[in-house]
N, C-alpha and C positions, 0 to 999 in steps of 0.2 A: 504494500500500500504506500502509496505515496504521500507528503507533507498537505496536498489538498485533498486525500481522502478515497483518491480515486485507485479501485483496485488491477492489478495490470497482470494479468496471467501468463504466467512460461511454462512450455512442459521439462516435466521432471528430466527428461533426458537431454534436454539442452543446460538446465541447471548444472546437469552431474556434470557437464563438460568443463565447468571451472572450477578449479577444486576451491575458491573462499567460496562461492555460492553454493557449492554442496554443504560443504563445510556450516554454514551458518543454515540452509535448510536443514542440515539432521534428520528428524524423523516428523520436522511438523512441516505442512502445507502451508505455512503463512509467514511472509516477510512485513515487518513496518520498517518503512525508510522515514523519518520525521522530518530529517534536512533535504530529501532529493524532492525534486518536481517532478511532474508527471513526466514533463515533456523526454527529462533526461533519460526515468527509466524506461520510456518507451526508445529513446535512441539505445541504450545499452541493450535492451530487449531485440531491437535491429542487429545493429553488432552479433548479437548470440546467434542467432538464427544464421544470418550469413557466413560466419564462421562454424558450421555447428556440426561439419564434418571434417573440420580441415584436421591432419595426421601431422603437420608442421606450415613452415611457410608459404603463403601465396606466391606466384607470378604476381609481382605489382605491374607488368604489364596488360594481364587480364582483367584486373582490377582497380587501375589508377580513374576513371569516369564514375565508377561504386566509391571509392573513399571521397572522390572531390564532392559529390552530393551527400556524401555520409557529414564530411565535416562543414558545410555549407551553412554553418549558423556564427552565432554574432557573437563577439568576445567572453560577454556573461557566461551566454550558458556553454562554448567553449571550455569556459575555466569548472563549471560546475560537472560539464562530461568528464574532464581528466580529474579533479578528484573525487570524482565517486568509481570511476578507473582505477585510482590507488587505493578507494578502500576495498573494492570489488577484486585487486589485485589482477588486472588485464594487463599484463604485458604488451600485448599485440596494440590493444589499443594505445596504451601510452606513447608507444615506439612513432606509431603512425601520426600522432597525433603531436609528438615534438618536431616531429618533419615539418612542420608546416611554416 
């Protein structure tokens, strides 16, 4: 759940794919984020899914038009996707998202 309330559903199996989010799932079905907005966890919820097979690194060439719309927002919430990245513990995403 996010700081305005609104609940945002992942399946359990894209969860397991990050070990803090399993990690902090455990054995319950309910996350409160009290500092993150919807908007962010709905972009990290993006992120999951698009990454939700991958076994290691992308070709950034098959990918670099998905990350320029991926990170296509405005300074604020910029700074609010990388740290909830660090507390979410995304590597992938941080790495891509110092590129910029």
């Amino acid at each position: 759940m996010s700081s305005e309330g609104e609940v945002i559903t992942i399946d359990r199996e894209v969860a397991n794919r990050f070990e803090r989010l399993k990690e902090l799932l455990g054995a319950n079905d309910f996350l409160y984020f009290p500092n993150t907005r919807s908007i962010i966890l709905r972009k990290l919820l993006t992120w999951s899914f698009y990454h939700k097979y991958d076994p290691g690194p992308r070709n950034d060439d098959d990918s670099t038009s998905w990350y320029t719309e991926f990170f296509d927002v405005d300074q604020g919430t910029l700074l609010e996707l990388i740290e909830t990245a660090c507390f979410l513990d995304l590597p992938k995403l941080l790495n891509k998202a110092q590129g910029l």
